[in-house]
BASE-619349 format. One line per field, with one value per residue (C-alpha): x, y, z. Coordinates in Angstrom, 1 decimal, always signed. Layout:
BASE-619349
xx: [X ...]
yy: [Y ...]
zz: [Z ...]
//
This chain:
BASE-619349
xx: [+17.6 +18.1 +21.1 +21.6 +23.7 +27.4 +26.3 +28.7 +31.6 +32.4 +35.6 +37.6 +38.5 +35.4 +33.0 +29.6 +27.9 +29.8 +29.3 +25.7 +25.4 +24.0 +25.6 +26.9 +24.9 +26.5 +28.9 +29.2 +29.0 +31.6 +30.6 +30.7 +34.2 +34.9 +33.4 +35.1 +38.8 +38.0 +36.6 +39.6 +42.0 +39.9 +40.3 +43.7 +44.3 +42.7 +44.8 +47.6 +45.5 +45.3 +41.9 +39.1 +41.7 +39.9 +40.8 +41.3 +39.5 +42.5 +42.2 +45.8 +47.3 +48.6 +52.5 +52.3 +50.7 +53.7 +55.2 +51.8 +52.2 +55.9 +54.5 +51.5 +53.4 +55.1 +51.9 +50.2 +52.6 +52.9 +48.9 +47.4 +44.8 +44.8 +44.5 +42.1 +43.4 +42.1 +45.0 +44.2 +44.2 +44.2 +41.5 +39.5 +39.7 +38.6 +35.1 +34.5 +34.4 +32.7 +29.8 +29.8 +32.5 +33.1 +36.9 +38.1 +41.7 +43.0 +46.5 +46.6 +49.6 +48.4 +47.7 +44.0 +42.0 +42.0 +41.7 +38.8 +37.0 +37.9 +36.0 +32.9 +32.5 +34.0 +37.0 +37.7 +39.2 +42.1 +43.3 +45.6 +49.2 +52.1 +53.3 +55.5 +57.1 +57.4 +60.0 +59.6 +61.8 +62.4 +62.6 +63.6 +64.6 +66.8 +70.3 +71.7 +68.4 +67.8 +70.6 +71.0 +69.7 +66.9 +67.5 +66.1 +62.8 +63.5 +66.4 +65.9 +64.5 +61.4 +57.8 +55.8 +56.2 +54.0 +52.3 +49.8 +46.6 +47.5 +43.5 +44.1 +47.3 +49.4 +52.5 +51.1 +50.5 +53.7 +55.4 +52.7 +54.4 +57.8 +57.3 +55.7 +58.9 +60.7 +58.2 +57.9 +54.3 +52.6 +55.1 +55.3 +51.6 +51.1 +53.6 +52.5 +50.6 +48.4 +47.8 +45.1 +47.5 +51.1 +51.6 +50.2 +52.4 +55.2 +53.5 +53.7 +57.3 +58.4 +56.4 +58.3 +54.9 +56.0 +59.9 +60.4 +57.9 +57.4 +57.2 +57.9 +61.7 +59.8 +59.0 +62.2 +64.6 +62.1 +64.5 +65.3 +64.5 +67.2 +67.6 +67.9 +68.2 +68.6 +67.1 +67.0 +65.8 +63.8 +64.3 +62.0 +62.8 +60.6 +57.1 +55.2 +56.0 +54.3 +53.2 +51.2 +49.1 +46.8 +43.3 +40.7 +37.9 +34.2 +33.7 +36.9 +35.6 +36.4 +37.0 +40.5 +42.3 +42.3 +43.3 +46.5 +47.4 +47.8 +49.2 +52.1 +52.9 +54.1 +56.8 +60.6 +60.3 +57.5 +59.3 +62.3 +61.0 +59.0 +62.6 +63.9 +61.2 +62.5 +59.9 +61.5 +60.4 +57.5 +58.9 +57.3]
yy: [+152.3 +155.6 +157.3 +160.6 +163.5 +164.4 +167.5 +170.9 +172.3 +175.9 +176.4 +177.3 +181.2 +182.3 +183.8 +182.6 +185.0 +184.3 +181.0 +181.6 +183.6 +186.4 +190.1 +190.6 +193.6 +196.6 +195.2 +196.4 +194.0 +193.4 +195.2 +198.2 +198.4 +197.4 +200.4 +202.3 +201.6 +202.1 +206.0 +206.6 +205.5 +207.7 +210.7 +209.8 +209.9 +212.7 +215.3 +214.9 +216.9 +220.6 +221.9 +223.2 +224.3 +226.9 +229.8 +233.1 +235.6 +238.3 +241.5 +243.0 +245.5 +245.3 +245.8 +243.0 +240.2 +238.8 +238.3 +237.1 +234.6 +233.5 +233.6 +231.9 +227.8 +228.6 +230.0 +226.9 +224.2 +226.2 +226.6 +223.9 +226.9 +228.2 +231.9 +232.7 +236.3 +239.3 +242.2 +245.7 +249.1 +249.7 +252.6 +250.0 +247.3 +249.5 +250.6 +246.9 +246.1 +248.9 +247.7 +244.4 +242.3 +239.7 +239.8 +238.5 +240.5 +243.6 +243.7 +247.5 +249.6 +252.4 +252.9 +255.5 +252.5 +250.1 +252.8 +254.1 +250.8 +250.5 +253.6 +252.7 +249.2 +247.2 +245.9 +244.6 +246.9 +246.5 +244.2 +247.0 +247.0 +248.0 +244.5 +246.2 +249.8 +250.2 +251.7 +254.1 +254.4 +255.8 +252.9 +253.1 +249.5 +251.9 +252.3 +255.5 +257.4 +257.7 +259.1 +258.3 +261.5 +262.1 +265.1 +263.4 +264.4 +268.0 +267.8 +264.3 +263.8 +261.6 +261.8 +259.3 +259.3 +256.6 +256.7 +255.1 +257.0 +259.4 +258.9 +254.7 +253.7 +255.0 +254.6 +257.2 +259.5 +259.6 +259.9 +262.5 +263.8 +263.7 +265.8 +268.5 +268.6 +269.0 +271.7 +269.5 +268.5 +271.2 +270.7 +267.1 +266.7 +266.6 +263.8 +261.7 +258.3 +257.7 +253.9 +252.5 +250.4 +250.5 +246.8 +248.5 +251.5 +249.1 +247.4 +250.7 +250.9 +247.3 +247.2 +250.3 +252.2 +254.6 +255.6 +255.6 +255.3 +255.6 +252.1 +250.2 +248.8 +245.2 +244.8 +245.1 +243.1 +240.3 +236.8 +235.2 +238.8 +240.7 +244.4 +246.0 +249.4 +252.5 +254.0 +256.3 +255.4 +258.4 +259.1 +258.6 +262.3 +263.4 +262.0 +260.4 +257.0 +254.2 +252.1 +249.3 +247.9 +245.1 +244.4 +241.7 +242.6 +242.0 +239.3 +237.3 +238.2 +234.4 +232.5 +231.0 +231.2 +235.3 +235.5 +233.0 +234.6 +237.9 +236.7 +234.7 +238.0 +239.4 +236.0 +236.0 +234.1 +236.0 +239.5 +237.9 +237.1 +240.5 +242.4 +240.2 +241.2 +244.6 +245.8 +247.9 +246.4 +247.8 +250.7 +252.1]
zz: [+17.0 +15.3 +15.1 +16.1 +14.4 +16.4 +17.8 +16.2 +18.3 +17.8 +16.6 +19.9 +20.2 +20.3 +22.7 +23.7 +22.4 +18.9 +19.4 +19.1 +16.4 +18.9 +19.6 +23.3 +24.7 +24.4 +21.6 +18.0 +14.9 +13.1 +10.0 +11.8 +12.7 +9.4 +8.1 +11.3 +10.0 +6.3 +7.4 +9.2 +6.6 +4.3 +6.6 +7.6 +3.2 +3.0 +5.6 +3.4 +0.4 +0.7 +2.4 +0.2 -2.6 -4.6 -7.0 -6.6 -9.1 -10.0 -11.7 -12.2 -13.7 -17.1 -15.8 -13.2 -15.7 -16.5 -13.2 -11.4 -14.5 -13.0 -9.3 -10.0 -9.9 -6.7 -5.0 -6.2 -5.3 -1.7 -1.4 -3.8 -4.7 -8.6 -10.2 -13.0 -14.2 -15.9 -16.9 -17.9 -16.7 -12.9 -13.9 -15.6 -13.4 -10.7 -13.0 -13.6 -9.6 -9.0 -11.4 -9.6 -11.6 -9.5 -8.9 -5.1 -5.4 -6.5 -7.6 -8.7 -10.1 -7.8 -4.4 -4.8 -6.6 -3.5 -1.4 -3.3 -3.4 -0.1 +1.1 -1.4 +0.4 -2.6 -0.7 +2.8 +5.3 +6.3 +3.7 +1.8 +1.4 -0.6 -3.0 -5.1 -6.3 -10.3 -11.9 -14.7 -18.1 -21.1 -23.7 -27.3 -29.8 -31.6 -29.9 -29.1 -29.7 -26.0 -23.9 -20.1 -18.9 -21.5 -22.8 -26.0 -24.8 -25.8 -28.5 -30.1 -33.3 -33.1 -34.3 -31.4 -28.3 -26.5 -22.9 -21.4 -20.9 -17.6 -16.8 -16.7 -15.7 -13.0 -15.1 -18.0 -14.8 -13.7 -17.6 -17.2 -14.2 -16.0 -19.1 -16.7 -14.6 -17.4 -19.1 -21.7 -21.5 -24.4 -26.6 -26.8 -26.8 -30.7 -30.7 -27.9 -28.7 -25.7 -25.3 -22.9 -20.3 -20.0 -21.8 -25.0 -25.0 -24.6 -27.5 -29.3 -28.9 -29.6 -33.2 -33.9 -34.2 -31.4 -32.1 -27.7 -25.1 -21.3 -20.5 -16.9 -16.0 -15.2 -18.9 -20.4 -17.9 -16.4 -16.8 -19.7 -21.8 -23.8 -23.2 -26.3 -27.8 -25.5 -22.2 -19.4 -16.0 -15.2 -11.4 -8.9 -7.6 -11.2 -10.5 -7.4 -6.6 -8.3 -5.2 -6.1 -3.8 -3.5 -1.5 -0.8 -2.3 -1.0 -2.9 -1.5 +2.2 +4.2 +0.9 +1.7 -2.3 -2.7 +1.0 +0.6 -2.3 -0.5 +1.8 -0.4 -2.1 +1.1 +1.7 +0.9 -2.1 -3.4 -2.7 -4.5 -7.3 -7.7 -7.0 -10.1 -12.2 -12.2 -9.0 -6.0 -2.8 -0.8 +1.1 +4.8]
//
């Protein structure tokens, strides 16, 4: 008589339906929670990373270049967004984004360019503020050529005096400014150097091509630089303020890296670290 084959006992634990190799109705197999828990451990991985970090595109004027460059690893450890930067003169920087140049913030050295681009549908209302106030002074290398109330304008012996271009940068408006208070502006004009931003004028005088300049306060006492040679802090009461403002421009509109960085220039660290640079604060 033939022998038949012990029939196979499920291993205990498990349910019927298991026990048949089938799927309960209404159940889920178990690949599919598998796949469940390894999506949410992705997503779960994945809120600790900063959302949709991007770069802003930053035009900025020449006199604020350096310290965009010392805000810029504080802004990106606090945002996890990046900055891709082009410096020149405000004026300039306002003809390129009016041609279409496809900058997404404006960090000017004025307040009329934003304004402007504002009112010509370049930038987005509402966006405009005050980041910073320079300061304008008198610089020379050599010491004792310029005196604290800069009288050397009209009895100093010098051959060059550089500015930047009055039709450019707000700074060279407001040395512009100065040497008309002073009715000095026709007869300085043979001597004056006229440089296109306020970084070469400083330029100018540092090479020793330009024996003093009109250069801005942030570029001679930002930290870890020397002052050297003589200077006169020319008072604001002599030309308009220099208010610099900044604005989203149209091509930043809803793209979240040009809007954090504006608004991480108006924190307390920010503002700190602009008032070290040699900046007043934004004023009402």
């Amino acid at each position: 008589m033939a022998s038949s084959a012990p029939a196979e006992v499920p291993p205990a634990g498990l349910s019927p339906a298991a026990r048949s190799g089938t799927t309960a109705p209404g159940a889920r197999p178990p690949g599919v929670w598998r796949a469940a828990l390894v999506g949410l451990w992705l997503l779960l991985c994945g809120a600790a990373l900063p959302a949709q970090a991007g770069t802003a595109q930053v035009a900025v004027a020449s006199n604020f270049a350096g310290t965009l460059a010392a805000l810029a690893p504080g802004f990106e450890a606090a945002t996890g967004h990046r900055l891709q930067v082009s410096a020149g003169p405000t004026g300039r920087l306002g003809t390129q984004i009016a041609a279409g140049a496809p900058f997404q913030v404006l960090l000017a050295a004025d307040q009329a360019t934003p304004a402007r681009l504002e009112a010509a549908g370049h930038a987005v209302p509402g966006t405009r503020f005050t980041y910073a106030v320079g300061q304008l002074v008198l610089w020379s290398r050599q010491p004792g050529l310029v005196d604290p109330q800069g009288a050397v304008l009209a009895h100093g012996r010098f051959s060059h005096l550089a500015i930047a271009n009055p039709k450019l940068a707000p700074y060279g408006a407001a040395a512009m400014a100065v040497l008309q208070a002073r009715g000095l502006a026709d007869r300085l004009a043979p001597r004056l150097v006229t440089a296109e931003s306020i970084a070469q004028a400083h330029a100018f005088v540092r090479s020793g091509n330009a024996e003093l300049g009109f250069v801005a306060w942030s570029q001679l006492v930002a930290p870890g630089q020397v002052l050297t040679g003589s200077y006169w802090r020319v008072p604001a009461a002599l030309h308009p303020p220099i208010r610099q403002d900044a604005v989203l421009l149209a091509p930043g509109r809803g793209q979240a890296a040009p809007q954090a960085l504006l608004a991480y220039l108006k924190t307390p660290a920010a503002q700190a670290l602009i008032r070290a640079q040699g900046y007043a604060g934004p004023r009402p």
